[in-house]
Every structure is written in structure tokens, then in C-alpha cells.
C-alpha positions as CSV (number, residue, x, y, z in Angstrom):
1,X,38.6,3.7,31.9
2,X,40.7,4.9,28.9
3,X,40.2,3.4,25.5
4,X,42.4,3.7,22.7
5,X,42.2,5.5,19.6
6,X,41.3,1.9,17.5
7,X,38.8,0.7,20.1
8,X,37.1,4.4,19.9
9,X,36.6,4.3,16.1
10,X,35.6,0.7,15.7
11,X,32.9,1.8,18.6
12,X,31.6,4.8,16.8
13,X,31.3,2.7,13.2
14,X,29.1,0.1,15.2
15,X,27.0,3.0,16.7
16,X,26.6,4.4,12.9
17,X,25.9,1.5,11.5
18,X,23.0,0.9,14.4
19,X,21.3,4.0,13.5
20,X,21.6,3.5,9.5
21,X,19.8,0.3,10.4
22,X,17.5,1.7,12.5
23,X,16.5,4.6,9.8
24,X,16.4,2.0,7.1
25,X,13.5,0.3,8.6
26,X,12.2,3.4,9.5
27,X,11.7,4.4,5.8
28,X,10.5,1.3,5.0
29,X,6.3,1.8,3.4
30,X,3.3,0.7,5.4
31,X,1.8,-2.2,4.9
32,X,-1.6,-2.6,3.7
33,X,-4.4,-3.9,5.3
34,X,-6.0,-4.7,2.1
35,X,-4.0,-5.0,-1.1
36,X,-4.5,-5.2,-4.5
37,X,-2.9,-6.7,-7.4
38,X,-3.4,-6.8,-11.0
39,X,-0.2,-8.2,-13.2
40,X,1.0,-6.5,-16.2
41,X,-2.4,-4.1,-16.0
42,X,-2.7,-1.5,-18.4
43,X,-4.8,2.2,-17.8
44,X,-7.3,1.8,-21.0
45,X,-7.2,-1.9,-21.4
46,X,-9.3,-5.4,-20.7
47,X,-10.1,-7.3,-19.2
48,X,-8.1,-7.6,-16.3
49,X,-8.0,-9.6,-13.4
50,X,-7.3,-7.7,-9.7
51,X,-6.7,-10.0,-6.9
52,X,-7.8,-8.8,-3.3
53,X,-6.2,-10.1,-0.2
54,X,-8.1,-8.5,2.9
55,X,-6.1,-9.4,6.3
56,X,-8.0,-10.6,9.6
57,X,-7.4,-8.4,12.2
58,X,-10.0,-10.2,14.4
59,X,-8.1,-13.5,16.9
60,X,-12.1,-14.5,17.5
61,X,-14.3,-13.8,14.4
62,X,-13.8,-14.5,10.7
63,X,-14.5,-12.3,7.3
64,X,-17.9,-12.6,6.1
65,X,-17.7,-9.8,3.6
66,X,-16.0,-7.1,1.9
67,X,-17.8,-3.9,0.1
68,X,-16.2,-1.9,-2.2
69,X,-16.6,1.2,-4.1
70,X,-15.2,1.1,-7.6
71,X,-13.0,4.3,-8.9
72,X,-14.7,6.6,-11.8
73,X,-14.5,4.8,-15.1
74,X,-15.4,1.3,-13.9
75,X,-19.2,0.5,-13.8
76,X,-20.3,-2.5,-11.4
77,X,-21.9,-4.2,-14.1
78,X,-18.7,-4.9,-15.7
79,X,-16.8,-6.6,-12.8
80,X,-17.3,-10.1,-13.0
81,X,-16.2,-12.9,-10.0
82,X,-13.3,-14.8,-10.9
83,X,-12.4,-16.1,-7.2
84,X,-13.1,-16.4,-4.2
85,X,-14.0,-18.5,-0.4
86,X,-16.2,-21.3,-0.8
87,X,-19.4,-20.3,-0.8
88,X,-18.8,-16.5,-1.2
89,X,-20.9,-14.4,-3.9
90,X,-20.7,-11.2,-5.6
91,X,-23.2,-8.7,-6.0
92,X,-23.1,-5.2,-7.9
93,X,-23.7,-2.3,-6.0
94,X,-25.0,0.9,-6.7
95,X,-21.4,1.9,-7.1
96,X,-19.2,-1.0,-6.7
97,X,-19.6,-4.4,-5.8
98,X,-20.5,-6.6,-2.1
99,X,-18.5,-10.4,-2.2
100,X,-19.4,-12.3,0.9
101,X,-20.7,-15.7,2.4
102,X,-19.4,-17.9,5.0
103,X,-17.8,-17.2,7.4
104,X,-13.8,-17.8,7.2
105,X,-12.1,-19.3,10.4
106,X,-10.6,-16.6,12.8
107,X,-7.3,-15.1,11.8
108,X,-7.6,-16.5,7.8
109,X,-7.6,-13.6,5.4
110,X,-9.7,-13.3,3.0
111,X,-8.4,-14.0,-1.2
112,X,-10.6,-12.8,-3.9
113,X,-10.3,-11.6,-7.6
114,X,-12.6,-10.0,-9.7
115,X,-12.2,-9.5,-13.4
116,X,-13.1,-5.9,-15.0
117,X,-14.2,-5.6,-18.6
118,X,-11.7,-2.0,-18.9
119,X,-10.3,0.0,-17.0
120,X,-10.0,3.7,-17.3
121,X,-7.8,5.5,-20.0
122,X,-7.2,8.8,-18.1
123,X,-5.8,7.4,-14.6
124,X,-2.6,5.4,-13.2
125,X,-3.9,5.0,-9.8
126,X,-7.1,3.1,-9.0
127,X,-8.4,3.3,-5.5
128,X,-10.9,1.1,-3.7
129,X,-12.3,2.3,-0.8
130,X,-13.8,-1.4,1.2
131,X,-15.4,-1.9,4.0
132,X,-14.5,-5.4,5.6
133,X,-17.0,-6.9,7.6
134,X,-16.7,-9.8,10.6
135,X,-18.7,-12.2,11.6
136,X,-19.0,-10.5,15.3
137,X,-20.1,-7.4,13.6
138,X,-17.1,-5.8,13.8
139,X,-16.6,-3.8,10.5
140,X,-13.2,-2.0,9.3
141,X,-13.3,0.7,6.9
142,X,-10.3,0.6,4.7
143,X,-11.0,3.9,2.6
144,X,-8.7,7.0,3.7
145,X,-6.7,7.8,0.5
146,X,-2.8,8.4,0.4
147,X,-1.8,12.2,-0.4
148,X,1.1,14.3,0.3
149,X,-0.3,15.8,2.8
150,X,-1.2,12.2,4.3
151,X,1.2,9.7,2.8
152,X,0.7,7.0,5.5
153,X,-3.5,7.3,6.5
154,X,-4.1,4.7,9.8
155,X,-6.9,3.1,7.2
156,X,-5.7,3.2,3.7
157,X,-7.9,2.7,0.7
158,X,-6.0,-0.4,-1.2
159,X,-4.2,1.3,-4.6
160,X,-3.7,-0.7,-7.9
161,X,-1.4,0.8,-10.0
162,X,-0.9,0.7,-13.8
163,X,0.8,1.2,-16.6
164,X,0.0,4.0,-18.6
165,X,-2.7,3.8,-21.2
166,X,-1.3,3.2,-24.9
167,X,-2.2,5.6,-27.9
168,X,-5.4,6.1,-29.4
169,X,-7.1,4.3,-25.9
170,X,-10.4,5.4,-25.0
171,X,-12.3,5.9,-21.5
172,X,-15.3,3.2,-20.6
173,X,-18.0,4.9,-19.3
174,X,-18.0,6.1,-15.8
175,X,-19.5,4.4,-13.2
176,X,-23.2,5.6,-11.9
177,X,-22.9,8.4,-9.5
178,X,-21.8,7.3,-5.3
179,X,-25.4,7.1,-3.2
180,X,-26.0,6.6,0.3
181,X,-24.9,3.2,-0.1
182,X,-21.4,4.0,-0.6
183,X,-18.6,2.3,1.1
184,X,-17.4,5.5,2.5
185,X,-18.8,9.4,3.1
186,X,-15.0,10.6,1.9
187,X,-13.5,11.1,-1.6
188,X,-11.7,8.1,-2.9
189,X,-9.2,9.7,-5.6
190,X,-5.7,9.5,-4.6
191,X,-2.8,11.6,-5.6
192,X,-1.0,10.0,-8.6
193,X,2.6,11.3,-6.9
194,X,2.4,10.0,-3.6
195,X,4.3,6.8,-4.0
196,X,6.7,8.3,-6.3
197,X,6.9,11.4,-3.5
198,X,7.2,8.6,-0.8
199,X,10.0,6.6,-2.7
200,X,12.0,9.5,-3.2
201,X,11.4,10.8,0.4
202,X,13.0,7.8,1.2
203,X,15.6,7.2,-1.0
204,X,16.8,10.8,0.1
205,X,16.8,9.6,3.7
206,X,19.0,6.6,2.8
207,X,21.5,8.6,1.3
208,X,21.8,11.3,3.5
209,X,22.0,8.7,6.2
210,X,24.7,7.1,4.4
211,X,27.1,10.1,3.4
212,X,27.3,11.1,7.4
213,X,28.0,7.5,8.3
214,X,31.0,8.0,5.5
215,X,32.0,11.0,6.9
216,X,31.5,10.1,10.3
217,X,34.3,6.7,9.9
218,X,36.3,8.7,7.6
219,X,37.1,11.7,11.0
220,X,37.4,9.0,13.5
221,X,40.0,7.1,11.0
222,X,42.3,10.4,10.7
223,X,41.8,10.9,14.8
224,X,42.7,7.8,15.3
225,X,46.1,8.2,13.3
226,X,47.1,11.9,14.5
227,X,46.9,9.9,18.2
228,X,49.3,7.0,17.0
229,X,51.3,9.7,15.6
230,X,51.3,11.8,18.9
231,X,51.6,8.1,21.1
């Protein structure tokens, strides 16, 4: 079967355009298990409010609880409950904070917020290592942080980050030292670059993706008019 010149290029645009698709949603970020949110927050400021939403992962149990470690600079006795599931509680830890109660129904994530009298002067990136807990005992441990060497960890820590602190801010004290208790046995810092590395990794990919499709339509246009020319 012979195709002609036209039929060739428009072919080869489609199968371009396929794989810029394809790579598109390739450098798309992972999505978080747990997320966290805090609007307008500010390194060095307070109080602010961070809203939590931990996904269900389990089709036959619900959330009963989530434990969380909180990053250097933010003591547990200055994180307050400012929402939550009926019913649910917070108690400081030795270094963070336990909310939990009632059970939620299978599949419903779990919503919380908790309000922090300051947070740190001397960081942009905030990482809180949780453990999530189910009512069939089942227990996920959301607390691997995000590096360049690891950018996309199968259990991420959730990440707030903030704005840089303004002038003059000072540091609230840090939080007592990690004990056994502790959400997780690995460090819970995270690099500060590694979503600027990963946004960059993938604007890069977009481009590059973009300027062979360019190149690629531009060839099979000039082919495809040296054969009329020849025809």
C-alpha cells in the first residue's frame, strides 16, 4: 500500500503529538497521600492554620487516627485543634501531636486542621512525617522525605511550603528532642530544592519534547513538497 506524501506527514504529526501527550502526563508530580495546606503562610510568623487531608486507601476499614511528628522549631504544646471528624481529639505528643476518634466510614478521607502558635524563621519547607491508622489495624506510614536523590519516595512525608520569613523574624523554640515514640525511625528534613529541581526537571522535558515535535513537522513538510515537486 503506497501513501502519499500529505497522508505521510499528517500521520507522523498525529504520532508526535501522541507521544508529547504521553510525556506530558509523564512529567506530571505525584500525588500525595496526605497533603497539607496552609494559605498565605509565612516562615517566622502566627498563628497559622494547616489543613490535613489524609486519603483512605482501605475499601473495608475507616481512619481512626493519624500521628504526626512536628518539624524542628514547632513544639506540640503550641498546636492547637481547629478541626476535625466528629468526635475526633488531639493530643500532644512527645514530639508532635496524635488526632483520632471514631471511626470514619470506609473509603472517606480524613479533613483536619490544626492551628500553630509560629512557625520557624530559618526554613521554607515543613515536613510531617504521620502515621495513619485504620480501624482493621492496618497502619500506613507516610514519612519518607523528598530529595534529589529521591524526588518521588512510594510513602512521602506531606510538605507545607512557605513563604520566606520577613526581616527582623525570630525562631520559636525548637521542639523537645524525637523519642521512641516518634512517628518514624528516619529523618524527616526535606531538601528545600526538590520541587524547584522537580519543576524544572520537568519544564525541561516539555520543551525538549516540544522543539523535536517542531522539527519533526517542519522535515516531513519540506519532504512532502520536494515529492510534489518531483510528482
Amino acid at each position: 500500500m503506497t501513501f502519499s506524501p500529505s497522508t505521510l506527514c499528517f500521520r507522523g504529526a498525529v504520532t508526535a503529538a501522541s507521544v508529547v501527550g504521553l510525556v506530558l502526563i509523564g512529567a506530571g508530580p505525584a500525588a500525595a497521600h496526605i497533603e497539607v495546606s496552609a494559605e498565605g503562610a509565612q516562615a517566622g510568623t502566627g498563628p497559622v492554620t494547616m489543613s490535613f487531608m489524609a486519603e483512605s486507601e482501605s475499601p473495608s476499614a475507616g481512619i481512626v487516627s493519624v500521628k504526626t511528628r512536628l518539624p524542628a522549631g514547632i513544639a506540640p504544646a503550641d498546636v492547637s485543634l481547629a478541626g476535625a471528624p466528629e468526635g475526633w481529639a488531639l493530643t500532644p505528643t512527645t514530639d508532635g501531636f496524635e488526632l483520632g476518634g471514631p471511626a470514619l466510614a470506609p473509603g472517606v478521607d480524613a479533613e483536619y486542621s490544626v492551628t500553630v502558635a509560629q512557625l520557624p524563621a530559618d526554613a521554607t519547607e515543613l515536613a510531617f512525617p504521620t502515621l495513619q491508622r485504620y480501624s482493621d489495624g492496618r497502619e500506613d506510614a507516610w514519612i519518607e522525605p523528598v530529595t534529589d536523590a529521591l524526588p518521588d519516595p512510594e510513602k512521602p512525608a506531606p510538605v507545607l511550603v512557605v513563604a520566606p520569613a520577613p526581616p527582623n523574624a525570630t525562631t520559636a523554640a525548637p521542639s523537645p528532642t524525637a523519642s521512641e515514640t516518634a512517628p518514624t525511625e528516619t529523618t524527616a528534613s526535606t531538601d528545600e530544592a526538590s520541587d524547584s529541581t522537580q519543576d524544572g526537571s520537568n519544564t525541561a522535558t516539555i520543551v525538549l519534547v516540544v522543539g523535536l515535535l517542531a522539527v519533526f513537522v517542519i522535515g516531513a513538510g519540506a519532504w512532502a513538497w520536494r515529492a510534489r515537486r518531483r510528482a
